[in-house]
C-alpha positions in Angstrom: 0.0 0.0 0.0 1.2 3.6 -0.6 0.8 6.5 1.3 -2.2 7.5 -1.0 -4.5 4.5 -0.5 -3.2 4.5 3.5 -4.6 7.9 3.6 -7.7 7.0 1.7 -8.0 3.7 4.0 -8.2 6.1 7.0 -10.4 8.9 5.3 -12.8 6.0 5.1 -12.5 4.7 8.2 -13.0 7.7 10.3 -16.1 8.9 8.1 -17.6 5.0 8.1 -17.1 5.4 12.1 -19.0 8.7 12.5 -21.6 7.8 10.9 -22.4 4.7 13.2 -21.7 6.4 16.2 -24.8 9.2 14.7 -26.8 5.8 14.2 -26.2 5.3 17.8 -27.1 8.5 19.1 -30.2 9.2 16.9 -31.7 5.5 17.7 -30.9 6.3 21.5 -32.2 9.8 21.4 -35.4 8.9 19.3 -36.0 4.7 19.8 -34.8 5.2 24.1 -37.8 3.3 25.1 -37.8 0.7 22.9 -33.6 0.0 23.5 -34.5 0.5 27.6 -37.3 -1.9 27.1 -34.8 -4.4 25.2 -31.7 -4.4 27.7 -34.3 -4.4 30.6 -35.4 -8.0 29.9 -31.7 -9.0 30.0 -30.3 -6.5 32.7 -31.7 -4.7 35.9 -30.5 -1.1 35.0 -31.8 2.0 36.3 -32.6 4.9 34.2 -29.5 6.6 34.8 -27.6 3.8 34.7 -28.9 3.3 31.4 -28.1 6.8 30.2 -24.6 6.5 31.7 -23.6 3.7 30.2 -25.1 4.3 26.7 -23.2 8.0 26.8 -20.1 6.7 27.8 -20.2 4.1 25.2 -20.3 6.8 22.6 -17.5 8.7 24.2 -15.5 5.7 24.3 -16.2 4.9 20.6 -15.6 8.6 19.7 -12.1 8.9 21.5 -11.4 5.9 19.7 -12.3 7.2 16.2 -9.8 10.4 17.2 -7.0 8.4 18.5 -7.4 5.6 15.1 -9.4 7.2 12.5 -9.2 10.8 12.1 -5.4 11.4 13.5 -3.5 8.6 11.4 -5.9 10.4 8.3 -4.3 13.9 9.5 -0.5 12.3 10.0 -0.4 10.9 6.8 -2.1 13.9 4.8 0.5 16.2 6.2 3.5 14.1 4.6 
């Protein structure tokens, strides 16, 4: 692979990524019942539980799409 299909790689990547983790936060923000009522026959979780986990899932996944998406895209576009 050369630099220009590395960089591509990661352009697609990172834009792939963001647009599951907006999947994520429109189905939580718009289906929350239905996602609540689905974990809740599996796991006892309050409501803020719920919300806490679910949010810091998508902080997680975001921090991730920095640290291995969108900052190899940047490192390699600047060569």
């Amino acid at each position: 692979m050369n630099t220009f299909q590395l960089t591509q790689f990661f352009l697609y990547m990172t834009i792939l990524n963001y647009i599951v983790l907006i999947i994520w936060f429109l189905a939580f923000t718009f289906a929350k019942g239905s996602i609540k009522r689905l974990h809740g026959q599996w796991f006892n979780l309050s409501e803020q539980q719920f919300d806490a986990i679910h949010y810091g899932g998508m902080a997680v996944y975001k921090i991730g799409i920095l640290l291995f998406g969108l900052a190899p895209y940047l490192a390699l576009k600047l060569l």
